[in-house]
C-alpha positions, 0 to 999 in steps of 0.5 A, spaced: 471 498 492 467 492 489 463 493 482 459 488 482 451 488 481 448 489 488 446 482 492 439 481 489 440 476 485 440 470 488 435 464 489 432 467 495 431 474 493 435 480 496 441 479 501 442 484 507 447 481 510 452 481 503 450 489 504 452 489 510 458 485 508 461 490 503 459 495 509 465 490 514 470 490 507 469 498 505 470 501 513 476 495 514 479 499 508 478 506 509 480 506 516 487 503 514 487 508 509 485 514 514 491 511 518 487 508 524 493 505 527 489 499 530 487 497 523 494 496 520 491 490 516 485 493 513 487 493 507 484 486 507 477 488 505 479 488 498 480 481 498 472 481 501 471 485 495 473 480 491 470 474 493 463 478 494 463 480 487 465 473 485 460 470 488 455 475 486 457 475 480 458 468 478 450 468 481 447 472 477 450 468 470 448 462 473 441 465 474 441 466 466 444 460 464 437 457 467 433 461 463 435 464 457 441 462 456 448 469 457 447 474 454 454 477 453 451 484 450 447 485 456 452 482 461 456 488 459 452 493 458 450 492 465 458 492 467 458 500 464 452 502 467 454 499 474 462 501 473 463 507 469 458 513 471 461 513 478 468 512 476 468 517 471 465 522 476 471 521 481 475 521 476 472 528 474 471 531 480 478 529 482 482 531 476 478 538 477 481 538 483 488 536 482 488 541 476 488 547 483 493 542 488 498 538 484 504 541 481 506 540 475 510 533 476 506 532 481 500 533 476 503 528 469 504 523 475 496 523 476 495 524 469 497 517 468 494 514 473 487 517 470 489 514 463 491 507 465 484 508 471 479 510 465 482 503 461 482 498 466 489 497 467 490 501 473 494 496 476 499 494 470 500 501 471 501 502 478 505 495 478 510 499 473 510 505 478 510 502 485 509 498 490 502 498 494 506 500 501 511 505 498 511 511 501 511 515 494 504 511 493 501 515 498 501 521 494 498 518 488 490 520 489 487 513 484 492 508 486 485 504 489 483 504 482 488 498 481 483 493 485 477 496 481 482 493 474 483 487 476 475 485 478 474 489 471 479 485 467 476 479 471 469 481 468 471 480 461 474 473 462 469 470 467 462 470 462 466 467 456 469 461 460 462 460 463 458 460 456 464 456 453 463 451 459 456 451 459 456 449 451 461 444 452 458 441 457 463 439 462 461 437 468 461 438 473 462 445 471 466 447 477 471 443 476 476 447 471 475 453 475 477 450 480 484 448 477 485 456 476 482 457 482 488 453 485 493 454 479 492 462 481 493 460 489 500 457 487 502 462 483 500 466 488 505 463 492 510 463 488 510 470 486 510 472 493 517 470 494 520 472 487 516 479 484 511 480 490 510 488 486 506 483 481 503 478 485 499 484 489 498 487 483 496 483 477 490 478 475 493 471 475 495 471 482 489 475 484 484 471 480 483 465 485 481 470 491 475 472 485 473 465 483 473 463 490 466 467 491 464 463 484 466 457 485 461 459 492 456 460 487 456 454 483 454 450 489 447 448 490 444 452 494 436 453 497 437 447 502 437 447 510 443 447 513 447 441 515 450 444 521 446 444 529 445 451 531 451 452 535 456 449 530 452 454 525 453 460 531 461 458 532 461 457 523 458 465 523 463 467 528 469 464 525 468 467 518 468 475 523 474 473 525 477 470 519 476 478 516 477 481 522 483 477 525 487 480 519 485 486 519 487 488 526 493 483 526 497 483 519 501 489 516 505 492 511 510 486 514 505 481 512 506 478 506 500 479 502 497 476 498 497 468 498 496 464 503 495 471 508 489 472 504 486 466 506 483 468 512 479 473 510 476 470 503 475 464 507 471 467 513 468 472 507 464 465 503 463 462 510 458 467 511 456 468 504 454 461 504 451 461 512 447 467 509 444 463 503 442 457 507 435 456 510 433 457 517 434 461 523 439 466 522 446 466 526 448 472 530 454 474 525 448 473 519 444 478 523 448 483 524 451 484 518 444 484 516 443 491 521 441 496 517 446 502 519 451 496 515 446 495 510 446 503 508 452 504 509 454 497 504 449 500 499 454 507 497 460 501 498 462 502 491 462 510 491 465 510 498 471 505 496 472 511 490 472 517 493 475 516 500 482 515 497 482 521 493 479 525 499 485 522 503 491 524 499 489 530 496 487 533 503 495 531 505 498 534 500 494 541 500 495 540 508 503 538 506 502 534 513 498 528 515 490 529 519 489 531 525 485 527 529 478 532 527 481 532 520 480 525 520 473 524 522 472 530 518 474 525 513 470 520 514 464 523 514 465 527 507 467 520 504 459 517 507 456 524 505 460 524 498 458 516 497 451 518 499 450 523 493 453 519 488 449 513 491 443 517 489 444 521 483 450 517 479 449 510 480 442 510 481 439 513 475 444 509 471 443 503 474 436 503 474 434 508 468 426 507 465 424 502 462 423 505 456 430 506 456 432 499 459 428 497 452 432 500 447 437 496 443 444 496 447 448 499 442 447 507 445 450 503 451 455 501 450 457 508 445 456 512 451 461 508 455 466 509 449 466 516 449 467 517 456 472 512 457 475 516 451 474 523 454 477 521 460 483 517 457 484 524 452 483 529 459 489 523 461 494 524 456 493 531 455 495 532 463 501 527 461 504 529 454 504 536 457 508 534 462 504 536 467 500 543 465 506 548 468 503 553 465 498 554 471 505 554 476 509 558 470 515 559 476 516 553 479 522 549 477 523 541 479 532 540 478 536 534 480 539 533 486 545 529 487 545 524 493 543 517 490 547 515 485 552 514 491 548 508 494 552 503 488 546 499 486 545 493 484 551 492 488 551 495 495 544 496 495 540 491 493 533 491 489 527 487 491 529 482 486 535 480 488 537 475 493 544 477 498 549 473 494 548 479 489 553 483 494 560 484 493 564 484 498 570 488 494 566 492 492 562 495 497 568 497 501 566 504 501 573 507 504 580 506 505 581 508 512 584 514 515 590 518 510 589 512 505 592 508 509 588 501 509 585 499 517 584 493 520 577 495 522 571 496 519 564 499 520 558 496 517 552 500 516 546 495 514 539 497 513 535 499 508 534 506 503 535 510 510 541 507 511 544 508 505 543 515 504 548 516 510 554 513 505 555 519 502 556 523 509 560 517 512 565 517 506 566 524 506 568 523 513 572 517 513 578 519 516 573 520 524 571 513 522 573 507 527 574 503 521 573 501 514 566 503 511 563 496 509 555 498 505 550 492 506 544 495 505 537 493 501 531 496 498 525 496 504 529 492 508 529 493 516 535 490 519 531 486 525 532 479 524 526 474 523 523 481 519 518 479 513 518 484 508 512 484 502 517 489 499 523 484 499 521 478 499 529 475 501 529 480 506 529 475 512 535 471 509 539 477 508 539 479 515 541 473 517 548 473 513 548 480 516 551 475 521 555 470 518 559 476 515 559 480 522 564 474 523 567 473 516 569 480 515 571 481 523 567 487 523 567 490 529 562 496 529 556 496 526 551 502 525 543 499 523 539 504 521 533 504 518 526 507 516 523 505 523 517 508 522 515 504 516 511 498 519 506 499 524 506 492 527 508 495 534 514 490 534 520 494 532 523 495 538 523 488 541 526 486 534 531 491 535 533 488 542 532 481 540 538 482 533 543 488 537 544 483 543 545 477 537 550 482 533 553 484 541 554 476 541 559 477 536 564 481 540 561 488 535 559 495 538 552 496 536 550 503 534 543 504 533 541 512 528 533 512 529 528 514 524 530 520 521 526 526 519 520 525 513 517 531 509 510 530 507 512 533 500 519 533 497 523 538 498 522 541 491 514 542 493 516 545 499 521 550 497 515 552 492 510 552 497 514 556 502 517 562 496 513 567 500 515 566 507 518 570 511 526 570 512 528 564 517 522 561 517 523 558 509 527 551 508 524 548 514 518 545 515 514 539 519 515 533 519 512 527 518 509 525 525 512 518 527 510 519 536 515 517 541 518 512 536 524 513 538 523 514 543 521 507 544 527 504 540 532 507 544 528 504 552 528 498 549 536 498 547 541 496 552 545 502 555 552 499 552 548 501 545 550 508 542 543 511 540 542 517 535 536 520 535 536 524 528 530 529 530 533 531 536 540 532 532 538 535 526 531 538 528 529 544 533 521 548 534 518 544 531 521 544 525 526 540 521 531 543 515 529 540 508 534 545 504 540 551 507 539 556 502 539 553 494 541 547 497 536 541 498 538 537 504 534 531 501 534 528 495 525 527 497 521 527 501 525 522 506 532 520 503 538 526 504 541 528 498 549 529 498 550 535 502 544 532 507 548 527 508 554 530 509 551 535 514 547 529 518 552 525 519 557 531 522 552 532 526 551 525 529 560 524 528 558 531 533 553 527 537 558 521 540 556 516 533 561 512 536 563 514 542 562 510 548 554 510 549 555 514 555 558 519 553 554 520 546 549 521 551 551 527 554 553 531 547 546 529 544 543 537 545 
């Protein structure tokens, strides 16, 4: 990702070993973004990015500062060199594309993204649009261009507020970008807890992962180091496994940033520093220094921009995720790719001859205004067209009915609201059997793949053992202990689960979620470890695995599928989630009724998304109103609250 200058400039000449740093910062995020499932914490090598480009940053204004004093014209005009060819030429390359592959809604979404990319804030834009882990962010071809917003607003603070220091002599200098550093941290934190969309997203609290690299910079350097050589062996070692602890360890889970991304901007100075300082070099210096990391940290910035919309428009023209082949395939086009923009985009803009280096800087920053004005128009124009659908003149997108259920705001929480924004009376959803009120009552608890089988449950009330009791939460798997990066509250909201288990005399509960959404490898054991507290309570326990997910939604499918042959037309492949449910249901006790709602619902291979006009998902994973209606009559079907032995047996 990074848009930084390259690592010549510091005091003692070229740094492979940042090179190869990039190198560890770039791989980390392609690997997770492919779907390596040892790799669930990659997306840390942004935060690599962040700090090398701060250091580097930082480095060469210092250098400047020394000499001839900063230049802000020739500062900035470097930054349009260094950002705006390659980006300009993904984003062309990418919409050339999008043009042939995306439908029509699909299309004026995109657009949007190029408009905000094209401007520099792609952040605010995807802030607004969505969180970084939803499943919809997976189709969203620029959503990787965030990171490149926040290093470019960064870039239009940090050189004023070095000049303004520097005039005003305070000193030590490092000392009020220090405070930010901490007052961004501490923000950081506190965001994480009450709007974590905004924490990943936004400058503020991103600003001290940057300013770490710059406060990095400001040290002295040039001096032998200080350490005895085992300990500058041991320190090497550390900052590898400060970035690729995280990168193996942390997920989707994990709450991010704040202090989860401590370690990997730490480990990431510490080998910044120990690469600076004179004498022999360390084994982790060394290897970063490798030449295949070194190649490969030189095409970083190309290969950051290119991966994600390789990698999202291959999904969507596939409609299903890569194969094993598919994915190494990819891999090798990201490198190819980043190597010819390498080499005929950044290059030749970055270097150009030296008659043109010495021409005033005014055509600089002209072109760089005209091609970011020519890719916001071609965005706008995607946009205010409402997708081009003069190209797909056919296709129809209508509303499907499902949702407007789930009562939210009410029964089904919002990232920022905590669980005292329930309401008991109000989320009885049924009234018994005949309308007659009933002493027992069914809780369904869960996240948004629990409460899409509200409308199913209430249709068929009267084939429930009690009242319908709603407790449900955007994002919210209903494990205890679980923290959400997309529900902060998460955790205390599981846990009144418990309180109102006892307080309402629930005597069934149904926990449902979209098990598949994190890739910790935890799940089962949570799940175990929460039935057998709920089964303590005196409830019955019955688990509905993760349901049926579509790469697209229904509306694109159904599209995409219109000339298909009799039969074949309103099923389609699932999104692959192997032997999860499997795994859930082993790891359950027997006195536990579990559905599998691939085995009930699915067959060949396939899985309906629509039964003839009629769409059975009001997206690409949450069942419309009729879907619903049909998925929970075939688990009613499927023994949901039979004894566990004897829905067993009626599961086909």
């Amino acid at each position: 990702m990074q848009s930084g200058v390259t690592c010549q400039s510091t005091a003692f000449g070229y740094r492979p070993d940042i090179d190869g740093l990039r190198a560890v910062a770039v791989l980390a995020v392609i690997l997770y973004h492919v779907g390596i499932t040892w790799m669930p914490g990659g997306f840390v090598g942004v935060d690599v990015f962040f700090v090398i480009s701060g250091y580097v940053i930082t480095r060469g204004l210092m250098r400047e500062a020394a000499g001839r004093g900063i230049g802000l014209a020739e500062f900035y005009a470097r930054r349009i060199r260094r950002i705006l060819p390659a980006l300009v030429a993904t984003l062309a390359l990418t919409s050339l594309a999008a043009y042939w592959i995306l439908l029509p809604p699909q299309l004026a979404d995109y657009a949007g993204s190029v408009v905000a990319s094209a401007l520099s804030v792609a952040n605010l834009y995807f802030w607004r649009a969505s969180g970084y882990f939803d499943a919809a962010a997976h189709y969203r071809p620029l959503l990787h261009t965030w990171s490149l917003s926040v290093e470019e607003q960064f870039y239009l603070v940090l050189p004023v507020s070095l000049l303004l220091a520097l005039r005003l002599r305070l000193r030590p200098l490092w000392l009020p970008f220090g405070l930010v550093a901490l007052l961004s941290f501490g923000l950081s934190l506190y965001a994480g807890r009450s709007a974590p969309t905004a924490n990943f997203y936004l400058l503020p609290t991103r600003a001290w992962e940057l300013l770490v690299g710059t406060l990095l910079a400001m040290a002295p350097h040039g001096g032998a180091s200080p350490l005895p050589p085992f300990l500058r062996q041991a320190a090497g070692l550390a900052g590898l496994a400060g970035i690729l602890a995280p990168s193996l360890l942390y997920s989707e889970a994990t709450p991010f940033p704040g202090a989860g991304a401590l370690p990997p901007c730490l480990g990431a100075a510490l080998l910044i520093r120990l690469g600076a300082t004179q004498g022999p070099r360390n084994a982790a210096t060394r290897l970063l220094a490798a030449p295949p990391l070194v190649a490969i940290g030189l095409i970083s910035y190309s290969a950051y921009l290119v991966h994600w919309p390789l990698i999202v428009l291959g999904r969507i023209a596939l409609m299903r995720d890569f194969t094993t082949s598919e994915t190494v395939a990819v891999i090798g086009a990201t490198l190819v790719l980043a190597t010819l923009s390498y080499r005929f985009v950044e290059q030749p803009f970055r270097h150009p001859p030296a008659a043109a280096q010495a021409r005033r800087l005014r055509p600089v920053f002209a072109s760089g205004l005209i091609a970011t004005l020519a890719m916001a128009g071609l965005g706008w124009a995607g946009v205010t067209s409402g997708g081009l659908p003069g190209r797909f003149p056919d296709f129809r997108l209508r509303p499907v009915p499902g949702t407007e259920t789930w009562n939210h705001r009410t029964c089904f929480l919002f990232a920022d609201q905590t669980w005292q924004a329930w309401d008991p009376e109000g989320c009885m959803r049924t009234a018994g059997k005949d309308g007659l009120v009933v002493q027992g009552r069914v809780l369904l608890w869960g996240d948004s793949f629990a409460a899409h089988y509200v409308p199913g449950l209430i249709r068929h009330a009267d084939r429930l053992p009690g009242r319908l009791v709603q407790y449900t939460a955007a994002g919210c798997q209903p494990t205890l202990g679980i923290a959400s990066h997309v529900v902060p509250h998460c955790r205390a909201f599981n846990d009144n689960a418990l309180a109102l288990i006892r307080r309402l005399g629930i005597r069934d509960v149904v926990l449902s979620a979209r098990w598949g959404a994190q890739r910790d490898g935890h799940v089962p054991e949570r799940l175990r470890e929460t039935v057998a507290q709920v089964a303590a309570l005196g409830a019955r326990v019955h688990v509905i695995g993760q349901s049926p997910e579509f790469p697209l939604d229904p509306a694109f499918l159904a599209y995409h599928q219109r000339h298909d042959p009799p039969g074949t037309a309103g099923r389609w492949r699932p999104v692959e989630t192997p032997h999860l449910n499997e795994a859930l249901r082993a790891a359950l006790p027997a006195t536990v009724t579990f559905i599998d709602p691939v085995a009930a619902l699915c067959a060949g291979g396939t899985c309906p998304y629509a039964e003839g006009d009629t769409f059975l998902y009001a997206d690409s994973g949450h069942f419309s109103l009729a879907g619903a209606v049909h998925a929970v009559e075939r688990f009613l079907a499927a023994g949901l609250f039979a004894p566990p032995r004897a829905a067993a047996a009626a599961i086909p």
